[in-house]
C-alpha positions as CSV (number, residue, x, y, z in Angstrom):
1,X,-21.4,23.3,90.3
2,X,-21.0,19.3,90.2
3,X,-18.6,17.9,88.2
4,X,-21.2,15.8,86.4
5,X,-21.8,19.6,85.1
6,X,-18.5,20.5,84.1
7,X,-17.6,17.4,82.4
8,X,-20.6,18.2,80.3
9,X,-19.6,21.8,79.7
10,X,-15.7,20.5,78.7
11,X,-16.7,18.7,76.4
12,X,-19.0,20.6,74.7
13,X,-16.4,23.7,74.8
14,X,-14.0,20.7,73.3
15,X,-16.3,19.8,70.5
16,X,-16.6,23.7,69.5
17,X,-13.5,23.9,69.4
18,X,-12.9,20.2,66.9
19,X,-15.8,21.7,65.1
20,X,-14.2,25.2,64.9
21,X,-11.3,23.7,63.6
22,X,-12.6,21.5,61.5
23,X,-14.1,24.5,59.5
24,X,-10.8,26.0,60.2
25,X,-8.9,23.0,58.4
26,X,-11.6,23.4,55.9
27,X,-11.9,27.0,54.7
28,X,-7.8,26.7,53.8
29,X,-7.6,23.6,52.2
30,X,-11.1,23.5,50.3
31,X,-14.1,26.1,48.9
32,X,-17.1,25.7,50.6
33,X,-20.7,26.3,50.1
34,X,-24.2,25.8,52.1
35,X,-27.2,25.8,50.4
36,X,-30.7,25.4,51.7
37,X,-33.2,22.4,50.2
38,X,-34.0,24.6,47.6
39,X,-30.3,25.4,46.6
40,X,-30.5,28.9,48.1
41,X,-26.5,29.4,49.3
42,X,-26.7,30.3,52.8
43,X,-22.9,30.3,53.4
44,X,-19.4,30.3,51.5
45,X,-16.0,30.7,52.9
46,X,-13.5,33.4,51.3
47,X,-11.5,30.7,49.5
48,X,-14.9,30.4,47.4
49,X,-14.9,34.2,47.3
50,X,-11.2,34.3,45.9
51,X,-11.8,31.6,43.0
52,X,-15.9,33.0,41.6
53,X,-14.1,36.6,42.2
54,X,-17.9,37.5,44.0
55,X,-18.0,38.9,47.6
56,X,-19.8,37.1,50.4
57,X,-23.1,39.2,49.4
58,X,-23.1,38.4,46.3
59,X,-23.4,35.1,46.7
60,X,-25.4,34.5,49.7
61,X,-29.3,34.4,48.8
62,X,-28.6,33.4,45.2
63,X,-27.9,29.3,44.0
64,X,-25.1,28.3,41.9
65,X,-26.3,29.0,38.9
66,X,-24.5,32.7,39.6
67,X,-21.0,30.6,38.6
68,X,-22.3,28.4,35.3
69,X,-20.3,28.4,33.0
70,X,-22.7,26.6,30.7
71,X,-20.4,23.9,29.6
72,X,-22.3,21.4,31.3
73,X,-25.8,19.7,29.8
74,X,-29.0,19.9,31.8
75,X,-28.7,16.5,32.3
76,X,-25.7,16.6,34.0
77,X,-27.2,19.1,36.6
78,X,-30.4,17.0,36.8
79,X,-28.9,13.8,37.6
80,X,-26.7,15.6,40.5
81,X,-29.8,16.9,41.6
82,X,-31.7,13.8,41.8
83,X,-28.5,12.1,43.5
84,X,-28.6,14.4,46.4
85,X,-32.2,14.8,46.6
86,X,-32.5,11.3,47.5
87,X,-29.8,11.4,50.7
88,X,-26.8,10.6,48.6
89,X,-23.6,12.1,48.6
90,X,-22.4,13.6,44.9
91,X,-18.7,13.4,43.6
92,X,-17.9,15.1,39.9
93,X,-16.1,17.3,38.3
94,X,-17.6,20.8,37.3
95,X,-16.5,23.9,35.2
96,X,-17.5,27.2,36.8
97,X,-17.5,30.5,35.3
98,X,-15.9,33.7,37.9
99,X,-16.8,36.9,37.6
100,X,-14.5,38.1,35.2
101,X,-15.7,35.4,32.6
102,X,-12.2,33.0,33.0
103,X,-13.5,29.7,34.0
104,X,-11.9,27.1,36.6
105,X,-12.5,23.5,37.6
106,X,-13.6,22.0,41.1
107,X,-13.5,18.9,41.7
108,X,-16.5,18.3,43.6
109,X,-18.3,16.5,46.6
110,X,-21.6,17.7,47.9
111,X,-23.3,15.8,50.8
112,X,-26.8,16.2,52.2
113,X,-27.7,17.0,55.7
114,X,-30.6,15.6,56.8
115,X,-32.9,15.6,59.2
116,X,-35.3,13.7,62.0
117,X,-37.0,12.2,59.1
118,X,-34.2,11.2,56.9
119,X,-35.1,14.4,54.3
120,X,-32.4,16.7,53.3
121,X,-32.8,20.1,54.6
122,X,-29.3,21.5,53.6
123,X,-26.5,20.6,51.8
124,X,-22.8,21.2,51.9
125,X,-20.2,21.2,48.8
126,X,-16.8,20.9,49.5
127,X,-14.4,21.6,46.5
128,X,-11.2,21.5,45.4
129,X,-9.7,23.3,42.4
130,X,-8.2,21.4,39.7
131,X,-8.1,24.3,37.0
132,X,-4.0,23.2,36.7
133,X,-4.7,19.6,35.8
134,X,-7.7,20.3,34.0
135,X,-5.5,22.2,32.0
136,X,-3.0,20.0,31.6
137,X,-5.7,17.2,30.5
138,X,-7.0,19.5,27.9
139,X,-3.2,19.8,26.6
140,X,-2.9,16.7,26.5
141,X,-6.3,16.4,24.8
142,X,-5.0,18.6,22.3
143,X,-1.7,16.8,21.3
144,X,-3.6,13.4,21.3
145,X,-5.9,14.9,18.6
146,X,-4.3,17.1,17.2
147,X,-1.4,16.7,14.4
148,X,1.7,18.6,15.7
149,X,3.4,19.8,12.6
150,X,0.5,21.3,11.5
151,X,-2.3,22.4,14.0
152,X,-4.2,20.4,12.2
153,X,-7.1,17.1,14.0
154,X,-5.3,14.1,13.7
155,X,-6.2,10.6,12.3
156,X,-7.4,9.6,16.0
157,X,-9.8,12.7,16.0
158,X,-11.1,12.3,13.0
159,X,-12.0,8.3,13.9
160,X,-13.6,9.7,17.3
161,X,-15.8,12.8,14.9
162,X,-16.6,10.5,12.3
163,X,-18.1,7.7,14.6
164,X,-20.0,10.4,16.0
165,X,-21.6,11.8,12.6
166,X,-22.4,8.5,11.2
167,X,-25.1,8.3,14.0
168,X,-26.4,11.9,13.6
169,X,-25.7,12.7,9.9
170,X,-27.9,12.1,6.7
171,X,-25.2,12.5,4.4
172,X,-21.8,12.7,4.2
173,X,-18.5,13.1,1.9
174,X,-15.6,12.0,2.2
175,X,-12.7,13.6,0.3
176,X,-9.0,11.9,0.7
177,X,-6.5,14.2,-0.3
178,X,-2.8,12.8,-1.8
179,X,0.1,15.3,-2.3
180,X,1.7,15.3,-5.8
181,X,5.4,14.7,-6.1
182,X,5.6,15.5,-2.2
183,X,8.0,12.5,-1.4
184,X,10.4,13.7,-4.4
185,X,10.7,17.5,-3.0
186,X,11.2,15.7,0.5
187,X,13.3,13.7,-0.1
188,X,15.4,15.8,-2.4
189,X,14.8,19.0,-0.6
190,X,15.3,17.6,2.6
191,X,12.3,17.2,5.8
192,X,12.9,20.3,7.0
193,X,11.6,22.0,3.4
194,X,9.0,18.9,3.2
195,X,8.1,20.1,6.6
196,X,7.5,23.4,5.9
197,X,5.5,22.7,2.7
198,X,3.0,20.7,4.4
199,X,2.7,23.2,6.8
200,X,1.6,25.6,4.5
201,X,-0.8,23.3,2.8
202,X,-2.7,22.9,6.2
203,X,-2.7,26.2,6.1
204,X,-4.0,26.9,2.4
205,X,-6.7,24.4,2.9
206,X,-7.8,25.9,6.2
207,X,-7.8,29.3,5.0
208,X,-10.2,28.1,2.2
209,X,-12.4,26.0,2.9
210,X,-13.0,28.4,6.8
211,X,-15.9,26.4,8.3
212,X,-17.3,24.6,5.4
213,X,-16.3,21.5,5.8
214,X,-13.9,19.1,8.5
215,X,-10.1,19.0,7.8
216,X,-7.8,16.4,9.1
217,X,-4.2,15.4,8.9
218,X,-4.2,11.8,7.6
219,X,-0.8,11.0,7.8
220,X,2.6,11.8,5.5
221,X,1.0,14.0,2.8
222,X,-2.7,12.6,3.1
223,X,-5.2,15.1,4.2
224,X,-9.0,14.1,4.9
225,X,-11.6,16.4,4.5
226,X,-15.6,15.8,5.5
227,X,-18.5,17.7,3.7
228,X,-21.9,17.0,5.9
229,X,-25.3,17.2,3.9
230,X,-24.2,18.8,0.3
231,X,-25.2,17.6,-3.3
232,X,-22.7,15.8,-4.9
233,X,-22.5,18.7,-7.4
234,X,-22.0,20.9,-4.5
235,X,-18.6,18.7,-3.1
236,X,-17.6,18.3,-6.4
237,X,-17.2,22.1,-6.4
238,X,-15.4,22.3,-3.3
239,X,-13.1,19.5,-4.3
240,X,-12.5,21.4,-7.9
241,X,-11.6,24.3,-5.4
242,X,-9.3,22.8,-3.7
243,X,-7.4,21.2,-6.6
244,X,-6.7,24.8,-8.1
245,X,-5.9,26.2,-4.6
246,X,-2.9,23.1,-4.4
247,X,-1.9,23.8,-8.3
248,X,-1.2,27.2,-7.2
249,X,3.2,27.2,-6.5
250,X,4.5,26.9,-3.1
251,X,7.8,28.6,-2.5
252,X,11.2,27.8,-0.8
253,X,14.1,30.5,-1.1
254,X,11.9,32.3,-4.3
255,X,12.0,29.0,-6.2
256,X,8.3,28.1,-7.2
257,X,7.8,24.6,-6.2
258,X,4.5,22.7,-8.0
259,X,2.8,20.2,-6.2
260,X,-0.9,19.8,-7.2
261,X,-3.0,16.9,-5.8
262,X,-5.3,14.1,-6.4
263,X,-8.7,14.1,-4.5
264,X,-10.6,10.6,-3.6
265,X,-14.3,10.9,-3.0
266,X,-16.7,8.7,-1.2
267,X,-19.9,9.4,0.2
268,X,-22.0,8.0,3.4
269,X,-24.3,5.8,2.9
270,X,-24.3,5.1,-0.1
271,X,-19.9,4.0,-0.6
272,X,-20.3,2.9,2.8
273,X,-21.9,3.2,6.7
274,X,-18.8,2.7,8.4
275,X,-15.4,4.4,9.0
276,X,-13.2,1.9,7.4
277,X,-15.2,1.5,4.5
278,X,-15.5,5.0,3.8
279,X,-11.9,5.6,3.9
280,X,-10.9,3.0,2.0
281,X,-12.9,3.6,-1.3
282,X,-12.1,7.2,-0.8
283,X,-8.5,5.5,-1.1
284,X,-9.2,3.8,-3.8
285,X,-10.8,6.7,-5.9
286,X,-7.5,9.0,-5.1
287,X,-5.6,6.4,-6.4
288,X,-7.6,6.6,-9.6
289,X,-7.3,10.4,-9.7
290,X,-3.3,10.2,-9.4
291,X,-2.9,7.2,-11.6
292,X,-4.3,9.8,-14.0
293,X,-2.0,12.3,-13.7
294,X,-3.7,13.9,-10.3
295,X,-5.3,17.1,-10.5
296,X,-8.4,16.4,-10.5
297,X,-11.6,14.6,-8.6
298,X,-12.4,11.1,-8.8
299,X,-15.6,10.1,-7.3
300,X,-15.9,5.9,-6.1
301,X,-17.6,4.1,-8.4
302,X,-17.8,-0.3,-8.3
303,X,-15.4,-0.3,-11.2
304,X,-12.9,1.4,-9.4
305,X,-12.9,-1.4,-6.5
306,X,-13.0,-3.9,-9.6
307,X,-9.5,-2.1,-11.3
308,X,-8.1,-1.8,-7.8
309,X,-8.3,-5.4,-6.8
310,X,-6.4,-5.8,-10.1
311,X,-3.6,-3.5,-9.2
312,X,-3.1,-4.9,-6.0
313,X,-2.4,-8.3,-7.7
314,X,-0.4,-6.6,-9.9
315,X,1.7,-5.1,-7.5
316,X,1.9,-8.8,-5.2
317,X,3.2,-9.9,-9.3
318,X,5.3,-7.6,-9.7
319,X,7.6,-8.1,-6.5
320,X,7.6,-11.9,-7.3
321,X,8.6,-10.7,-10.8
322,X,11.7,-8.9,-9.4
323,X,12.6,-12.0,-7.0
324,X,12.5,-14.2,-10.4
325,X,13.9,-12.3,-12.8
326,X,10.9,-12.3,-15.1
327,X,11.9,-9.3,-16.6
328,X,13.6,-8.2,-20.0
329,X,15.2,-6.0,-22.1
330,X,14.6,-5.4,-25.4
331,X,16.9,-3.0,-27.7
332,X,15.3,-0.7,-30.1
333,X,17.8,1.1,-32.5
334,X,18.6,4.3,-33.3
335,X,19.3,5.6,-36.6
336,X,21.0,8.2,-38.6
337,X,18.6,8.7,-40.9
338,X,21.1,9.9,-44.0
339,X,23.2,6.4,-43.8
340,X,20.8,4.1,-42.2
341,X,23.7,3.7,-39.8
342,X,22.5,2.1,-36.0
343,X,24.4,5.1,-33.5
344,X,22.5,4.1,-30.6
345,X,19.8,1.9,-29.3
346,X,17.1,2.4,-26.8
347,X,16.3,-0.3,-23.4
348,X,12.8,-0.8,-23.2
349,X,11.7,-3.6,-20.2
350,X,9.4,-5.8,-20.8
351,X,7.4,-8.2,-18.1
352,X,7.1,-11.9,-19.7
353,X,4.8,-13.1,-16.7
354,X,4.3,-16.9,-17.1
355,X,0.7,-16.8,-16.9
356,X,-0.3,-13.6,-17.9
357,X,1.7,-13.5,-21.1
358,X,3.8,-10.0,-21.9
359,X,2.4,-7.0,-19.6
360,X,3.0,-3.7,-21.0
361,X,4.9,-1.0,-19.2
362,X,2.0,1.2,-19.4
363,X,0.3,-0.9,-16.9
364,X,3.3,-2.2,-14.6
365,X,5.4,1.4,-14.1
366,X,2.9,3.3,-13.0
367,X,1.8,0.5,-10.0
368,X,6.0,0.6,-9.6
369,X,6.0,4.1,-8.7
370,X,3.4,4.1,-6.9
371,X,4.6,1.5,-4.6
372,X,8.5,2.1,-4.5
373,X,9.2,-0.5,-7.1
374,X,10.1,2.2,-9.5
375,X,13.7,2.0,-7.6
376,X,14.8,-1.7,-7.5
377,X,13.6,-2.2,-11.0
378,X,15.0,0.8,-12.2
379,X,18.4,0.1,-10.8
380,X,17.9,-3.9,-12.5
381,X,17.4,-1.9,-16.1
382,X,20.0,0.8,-15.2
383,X,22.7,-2.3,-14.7
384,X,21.7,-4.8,-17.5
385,X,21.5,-2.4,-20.0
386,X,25.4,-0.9,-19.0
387,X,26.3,-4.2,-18.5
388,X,25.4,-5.7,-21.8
389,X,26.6,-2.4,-23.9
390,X,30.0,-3.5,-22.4
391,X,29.3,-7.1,-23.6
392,X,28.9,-5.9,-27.0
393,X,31.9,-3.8,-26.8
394,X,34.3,-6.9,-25.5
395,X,32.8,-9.1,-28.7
396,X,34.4,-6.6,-30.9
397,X,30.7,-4.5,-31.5
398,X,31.6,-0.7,-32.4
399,X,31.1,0.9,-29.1
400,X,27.3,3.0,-29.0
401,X,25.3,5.0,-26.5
402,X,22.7,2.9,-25.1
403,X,19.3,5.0,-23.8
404,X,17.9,4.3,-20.4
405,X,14.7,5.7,-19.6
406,X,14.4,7.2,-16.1
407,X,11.6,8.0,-13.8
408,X,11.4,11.7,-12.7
409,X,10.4,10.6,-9.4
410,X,13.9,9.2,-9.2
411,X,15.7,12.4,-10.0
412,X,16.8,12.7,-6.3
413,X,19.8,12.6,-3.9
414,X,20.3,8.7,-4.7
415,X,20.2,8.5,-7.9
416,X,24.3,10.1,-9.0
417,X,25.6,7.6,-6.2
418,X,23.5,4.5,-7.9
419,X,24.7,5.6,-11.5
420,X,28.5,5.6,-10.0
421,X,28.0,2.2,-8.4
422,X,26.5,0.4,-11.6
423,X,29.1,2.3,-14.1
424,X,31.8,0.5,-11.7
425,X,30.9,-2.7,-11.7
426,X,30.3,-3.1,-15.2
427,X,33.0,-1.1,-15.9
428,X,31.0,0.7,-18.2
429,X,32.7,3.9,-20.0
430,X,30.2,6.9,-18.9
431,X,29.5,8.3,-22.5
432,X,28.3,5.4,-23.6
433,X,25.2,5.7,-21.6
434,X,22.3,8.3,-22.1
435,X,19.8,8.7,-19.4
436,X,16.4,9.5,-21.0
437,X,14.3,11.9,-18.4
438,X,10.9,13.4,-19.1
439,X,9.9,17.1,-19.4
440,X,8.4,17.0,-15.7
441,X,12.1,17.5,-14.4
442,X,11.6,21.0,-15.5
443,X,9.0,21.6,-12.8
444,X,11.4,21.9,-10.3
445,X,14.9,23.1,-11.8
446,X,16.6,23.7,-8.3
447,X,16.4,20.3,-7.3
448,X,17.3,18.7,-10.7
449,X,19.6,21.0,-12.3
450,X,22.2,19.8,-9.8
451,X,21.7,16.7,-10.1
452,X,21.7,16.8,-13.9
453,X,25.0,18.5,-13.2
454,X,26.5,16.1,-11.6
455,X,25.8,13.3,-14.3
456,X,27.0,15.6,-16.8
457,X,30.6,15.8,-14.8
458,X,30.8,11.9,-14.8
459,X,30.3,12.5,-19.0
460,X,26.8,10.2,-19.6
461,X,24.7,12.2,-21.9
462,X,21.5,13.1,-20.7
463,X,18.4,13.3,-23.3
464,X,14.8,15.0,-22.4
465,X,11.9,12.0,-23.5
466,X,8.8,13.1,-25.5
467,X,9.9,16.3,-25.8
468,X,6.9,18.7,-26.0
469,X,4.3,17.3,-24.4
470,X,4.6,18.1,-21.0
471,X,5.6,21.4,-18.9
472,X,8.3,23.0,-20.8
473,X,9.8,26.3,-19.6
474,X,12.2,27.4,-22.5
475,X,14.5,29.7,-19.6
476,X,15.0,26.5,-17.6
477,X,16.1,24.4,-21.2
478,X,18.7,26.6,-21.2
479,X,20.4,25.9,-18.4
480,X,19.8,22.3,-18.2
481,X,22.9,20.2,-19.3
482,X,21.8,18.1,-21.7
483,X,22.4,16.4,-25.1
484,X,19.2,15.2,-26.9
485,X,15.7,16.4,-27.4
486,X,13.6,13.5,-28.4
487,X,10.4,14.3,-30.2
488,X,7.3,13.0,-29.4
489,X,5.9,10.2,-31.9
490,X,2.3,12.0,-31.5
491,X,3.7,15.2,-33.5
492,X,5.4,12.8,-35.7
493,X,1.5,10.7,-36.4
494,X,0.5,14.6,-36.8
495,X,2.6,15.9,-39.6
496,X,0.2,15.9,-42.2
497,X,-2.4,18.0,-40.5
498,X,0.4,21.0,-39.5
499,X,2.7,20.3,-42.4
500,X,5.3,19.0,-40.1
501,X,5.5,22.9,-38.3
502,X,5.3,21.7,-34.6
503,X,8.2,19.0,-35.5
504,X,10.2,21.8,-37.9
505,X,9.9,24.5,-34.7
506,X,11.3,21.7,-32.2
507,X,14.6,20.7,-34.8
508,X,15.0,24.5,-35.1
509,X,14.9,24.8,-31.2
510,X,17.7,21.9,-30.8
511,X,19.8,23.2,-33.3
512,X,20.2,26.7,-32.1
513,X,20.8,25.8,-28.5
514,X,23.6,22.7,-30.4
515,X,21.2,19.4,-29.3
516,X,20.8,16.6,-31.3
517,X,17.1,16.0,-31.9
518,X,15.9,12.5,-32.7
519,X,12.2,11.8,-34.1
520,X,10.6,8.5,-32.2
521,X,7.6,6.2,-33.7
522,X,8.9,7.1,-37.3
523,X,6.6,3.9,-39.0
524,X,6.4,4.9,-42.4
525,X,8.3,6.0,-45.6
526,X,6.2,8.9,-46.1
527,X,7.6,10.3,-41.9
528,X,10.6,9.9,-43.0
529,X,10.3,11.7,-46.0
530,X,9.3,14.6,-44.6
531,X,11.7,14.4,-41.6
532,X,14.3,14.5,-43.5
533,X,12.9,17.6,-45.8
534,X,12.6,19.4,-42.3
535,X,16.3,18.5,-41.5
536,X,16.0,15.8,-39.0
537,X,19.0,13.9,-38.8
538,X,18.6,11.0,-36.0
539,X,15.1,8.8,-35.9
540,X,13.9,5.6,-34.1
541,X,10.5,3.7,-34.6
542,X,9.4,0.5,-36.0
543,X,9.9,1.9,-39.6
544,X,13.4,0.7,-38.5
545,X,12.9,-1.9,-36.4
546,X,10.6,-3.1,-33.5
547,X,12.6,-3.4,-30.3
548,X,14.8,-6.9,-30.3
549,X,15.9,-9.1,-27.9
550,X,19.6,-8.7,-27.0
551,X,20.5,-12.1,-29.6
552,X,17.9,-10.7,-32.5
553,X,20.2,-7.0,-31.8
554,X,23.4,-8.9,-32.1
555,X,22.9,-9.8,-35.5
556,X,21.8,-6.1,-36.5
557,X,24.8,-4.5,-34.4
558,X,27.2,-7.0,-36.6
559,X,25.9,-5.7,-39.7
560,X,26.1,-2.0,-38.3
561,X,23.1,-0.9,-39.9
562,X,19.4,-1.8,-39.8
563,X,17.2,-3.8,-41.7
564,X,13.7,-1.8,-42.6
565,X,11.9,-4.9,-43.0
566,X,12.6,-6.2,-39.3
């Protein structure tokens, strides 16, 4: 044998071996497959075999349609056809199915052997599996999309949906969904409890609504639901639904905890063909259904844009108002009504805007609660009012209780400390201020009672505003500590059609549980009359006097008693 010869068979025996090792390298590292032109697998290694769960026979002779998982479009398959097909080698990413029906990821590259004439005759695919990091992506998916307190798609899903439907849908609602009172149970509760209640909202509203319609978590307390391709009668339905499913009570430690909600709706195309649009005059609508009282649906209408332009001037008014001290007090007094003798007199604000004129309360504290206002202003009448009582009181005026009107939304953790701090530096005496709540306190008594309490101990006297006409709950009057029931003017305009009953039951009620009761909006000789026929003792109302500026009072509180002609 010449050497020319063995040279030849050395290196041949060498390239076996490279190419035997190669495989070698191969096989332990990667899962490979051979397929003829037609796709037919000819050939996989047992790493392949370990991840499809299949043996070698059952793979060989068949294609790769034995492991599709059928997450993957037609397309997608068609265009990697195509690709190798033409002499090219394919790279992607595919999701096969094993034999036991779990599914992994391979990260894929399949190049084309080819042959005299440039045509592929086979391919190989070498993979590697990437099921880990696949499902690490899809976590991360998740939490990207996904609202962690609550399970719940988040804002940015609901953007990426949304986008997606405008193209594809006919018709769309949009409800926006706003919490009542949340942000007082929060922040008197604490987050944990807040926490825990919108937890069980999502979960209320999922259970519910189960596939007929799109849920997201907004943000805070603001939920977002979308209704594809129903009559506005039928999402109006839905909406109604949902409204009675959120009055129903939540509950923390067996105390019953009311919430309720306001529902916004807007509707593609006709509100709107884009995202921000859309969710803006569904906004706008919610705010409509809360600045009524929530608990109910509110669908967008052009007058709605119209009033909320309005209210967002307001509200830009209204914190230039605080910066220059364009607010007032008035004093409205309160009467005995047997000696005609002033024991008390009632703050009221009033805005005196220099270009709009006088804005009524009715229109301003609303737009202050909503936005926060509610606190600073609050805390300016809280201190003028205590402040100017103790005026009175140094110019030799018989010392009175002066009545401050106080939002229930402020009935929170803040609101003994900011009491304490105002009584200090006015050096107010505390019985010589009443704090005038509404009935809505009742709602929750095991955030308010101790707070009530706690006023009580400092000695302010604490009265309970329009008294029957909003959730009463005779159990919890009880127990709250307080001094005055004031009785709504409306039963007071009503006496003649019930004979004064509903006014007679509510004196009756404050005497036998030792309150004072004092009738508002008294405006006419014939009220008082009868009020004092049914045995009411205190009164207040224009019959009296209108509410005064703190000079036009100052007269009135030197003469001790009022004037019925002012």
């Amino acid at each position: 044998m010449n050497y020319d010869l063995q040279d030849s068979i050395k290196d041949k025996d060498l390239l076996l071996k490279e190419l035997a090792d190669i495989k070698f390298a191969l096989d332990q590292s990667s899962i490979v497959a051979i397929t003829d032109q037609d796709g037919i697998i000819t050939y996989v290694n047992e790493t392949f075999c370990k991840i499809s769960k299949y043996s070698k026979n059952e793979l060989i002779g068949k294609t790769h349609k034995v492991v599709n998982s059928g997450y993957h479009t037609k397309e997608f398959f068609k265009e990697m056809w195509n690709t190798i097909q033409r002499g090219e080698v394919w790279k992607g990413e595919i999701k096969n199915k094993a034999k036991d029906g779990s599914f992994y990821w391979v990260k894929s590259t399949i190049v084309p052997f080819l042959d005299n004439e440039g045509n592929p005759h086979q391919y190989i695919s070498i993979r590697q599996d990437i099921t880990k990091q696949k499902e690490i992506e899809e976590k991360n998916f998740y939490y990207v999309h996904h609202d962690a307190l609550t399970g719940l798609r988040n804002r940015r899903c609901f953007n990426k949906d949304l986008s997606k439907w405008i193209t594809e849908t006919e018709q769309m609602a949009l409800l926006f969904l706003d919490l009542n009172r949340f942000k007082f149970v929060n922040d008197t509760l604490g987050h944990s409890i807040g926490d825990q209640i919108l937890r069980d909202v999502a979960k209320r509203l999922s259970d519910h609504l189960n596939g007929k319609s799109e849920l997201y978590r907004f943000g805070g307390d603001e939920f977002i639901i979308v209704i594809k391709n129903r009559t506005p009668d039928e999402v109006r339905t839905l909406a109604n639904e949902i409204i009675k499913q959120l009055e129903e009570p939540f509950f923390h430690e067996k105390e019953k905890l009311y919430l309720g909600a306001g529902i916004g709706v807007s509707f593609f195309p006709d509100d709107g063909n884009d995202i921000e649009s859309l969710v803006i005059k569904a906004d706008m609508a919610m705010y409509k259904a809360k600045k009524g009282g929530g608990h109910f649906v509110q669908f967008y209408t052009s007058d709605i844009y119209e009033e909320m332009t309005k209210t967002i001037h307001l509200e830009a008014e209204l914190r230039q108002a605080l910066e220059e001290e364009q607010f007032k007090l008035h004093y409205q007094p309160q009467v005995d009504i047997s000696s005609n003798k002033i024991i008390g007199v009632e703050a009221l604000i009033r805005w005196e805007h220099p270009v709009l004129g006088n804005i009524s309360p009715l229109e301003f504290i609303p737009i202050a609660e909503e936005t926060g206002l509610i606190v600073p202003i609050t805390e300016w009448v809280l201190r003028t009012a205590c402040r100017q009582n103790q005026r009175w009181q140094e110019s030799g005026i018989s010392p009175f209780i002066i009545g401050v009107n106080i939002s229930s939304s402020l009935v929170n953790k803040d609101l003994v400390p900011m009491v304490k701090r105002i009584l200090k530096e006015t050096k107010l005496k505390p019985n010589y201020l009443e704090i005038e709540l509404t009935e809505s306190i009742m709602q929750d008594p095991k955030i308010t009672l101790p707070i009530l309490k706690e006023l009580k101990e400092l000695g302010i006297r604490i009265s309970i505003d329009d008294f029957g006409t909003g959730y009463s709950s005779l159990a919890y009057l009880r127990q709250l500590p307080i001094d005055r029931l004031k009785i709504d003017r409306s039963f007071i305009d009503e006496m003649k059609k019930d004979n004064g009953a509903i006014v007679q039951a509510i004196i009756d009620l404050g005497t036998r549980l030792c309150l004072n009761v004092i009738a508002e909006g008294i405006e006419t000789n014939e009220q008082l009359d009868l009020l004092t026929q049914l045995n009411c003792k205190e009164g207040q109302g224009y019959y009296f006097s209108r509410p005064l500026s703190s000079n036009e009072i100052l007269t009135v509180l030197q003469g001790t008693s009022v004037d019925n002609n002012n």
